[in-house]
N, C-alpha and C positions, 0 to 999 in steps of 0.2 A: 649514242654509242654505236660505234661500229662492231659490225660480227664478218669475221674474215671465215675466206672457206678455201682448203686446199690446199693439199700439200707438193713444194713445188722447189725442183732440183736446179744448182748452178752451181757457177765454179768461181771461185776464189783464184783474184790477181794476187801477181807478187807482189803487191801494194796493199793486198788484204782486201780489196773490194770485191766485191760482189755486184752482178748485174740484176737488177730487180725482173723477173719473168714482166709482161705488156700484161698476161694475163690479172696476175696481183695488182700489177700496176695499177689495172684500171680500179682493182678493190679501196687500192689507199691513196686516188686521185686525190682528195677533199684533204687527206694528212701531209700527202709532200708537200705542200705550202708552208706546213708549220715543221718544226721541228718532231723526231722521236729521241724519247730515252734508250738507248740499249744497256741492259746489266744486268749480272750472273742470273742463272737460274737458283731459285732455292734448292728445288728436288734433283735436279738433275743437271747433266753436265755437257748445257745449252746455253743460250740466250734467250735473252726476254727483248723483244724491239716492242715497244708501247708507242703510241700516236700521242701527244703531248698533253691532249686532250684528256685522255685514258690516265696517264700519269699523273696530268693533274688531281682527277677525283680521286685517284688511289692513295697521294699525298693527301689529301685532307683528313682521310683515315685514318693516316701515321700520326699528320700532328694533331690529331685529339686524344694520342696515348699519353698516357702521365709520365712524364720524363722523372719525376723522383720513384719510380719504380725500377729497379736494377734492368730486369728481367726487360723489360719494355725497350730501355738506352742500349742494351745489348742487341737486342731484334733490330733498332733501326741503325746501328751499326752495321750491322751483317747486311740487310736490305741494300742498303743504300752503299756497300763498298764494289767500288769500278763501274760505277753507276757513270754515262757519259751523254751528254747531247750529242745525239749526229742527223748528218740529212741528207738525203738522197738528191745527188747531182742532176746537172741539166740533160745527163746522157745516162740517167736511170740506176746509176750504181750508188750503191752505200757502203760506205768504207768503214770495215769494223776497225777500232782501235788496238792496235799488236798488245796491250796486256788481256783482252778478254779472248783473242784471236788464241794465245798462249790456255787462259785457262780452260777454251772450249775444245780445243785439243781439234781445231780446224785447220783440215791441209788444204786441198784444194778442193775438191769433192763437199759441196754443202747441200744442206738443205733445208727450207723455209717454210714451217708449217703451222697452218692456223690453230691457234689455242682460244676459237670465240674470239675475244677483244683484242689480243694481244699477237704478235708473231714469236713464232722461234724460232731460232738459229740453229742450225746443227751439224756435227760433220756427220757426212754420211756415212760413214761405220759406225760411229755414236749412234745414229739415228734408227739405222737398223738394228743391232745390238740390243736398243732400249724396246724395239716393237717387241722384238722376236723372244728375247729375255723373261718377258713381263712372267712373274712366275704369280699373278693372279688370277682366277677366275676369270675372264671376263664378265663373263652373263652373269655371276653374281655380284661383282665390284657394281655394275650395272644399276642389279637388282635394290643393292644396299644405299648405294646413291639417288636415283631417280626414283626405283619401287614406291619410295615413301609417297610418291606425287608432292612432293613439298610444294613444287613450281606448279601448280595447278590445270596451264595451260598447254603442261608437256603429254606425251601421249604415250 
């Protein structure tokens, strides 16, 4: 599993691509080989770019939910709608596809930031918006999350 680090700005062609920073680049060397999924964010109003790798395991969790459960066929509807293959060119760019381009309300001004495994997409007023917005605690969201030491080897 890959752990990505850094949040990292570019600008969207009138073709909807995006230039990947060298910096990232060298993070998801071992990915641009394969393909990545990009699709909607749950919580918020980003993208999710997965390594195929990533999306693989993530799918295996989906399909071990019971499909005669309503509740379950609804979740992997939503998940998986504008869901797309795409992949980053011989000249570093990755070309978002105009309906998720549309839903993330991406003009030119983007920005691509590590979520651990996963990247996100985002325009930057979205992006900023969402930092500056957050109307939680942090140090307690913090608290409430890691406090527990679930992960044992966190600090």
């Amino acid at each position: 599993m890959s752990h990505f680090i850094g949040t990292f700005e570019c600008k969207a062609d009138d073709k909807s691509r995006i230039m990947i920073p060298v910096s990232l680049k060298k993070q998801i060397s071992n990915a641009i080989t394969e393909s990545f999924v990009i699709k909607r964010a749950v919580f918020n109003s980003c993208l999710e770019l997965y390594p195929m790798s990533e999306w693989t395991l993530l799918m295996e969790k989906v399909n071990a939910l019971n499909r005669f459960n309503k509740k379950n066929n609804d979740f992997i509807r939503r998940f998986t709608a504008g869901v797309k293959i795409v992949n980053i060119d011989s000249s570093g760019r990755l070309l978002i596809p105009r309906d998720l381009i549309l839903h993330a309300e991406i003009k030119k001004e983007v920005v691509v930031s590590s979520a651990v495994n996963i990247l996100e997409v985002w325009d930057k007023d979205l992006y900023e918006e969402s930092i500056n917005a957050a109307t939680v605690d942090f140090g307690s969201l913090a608290e409430d999350v890691m406090g527990d030491n679930n992960n044992k080897d966190v600090s």
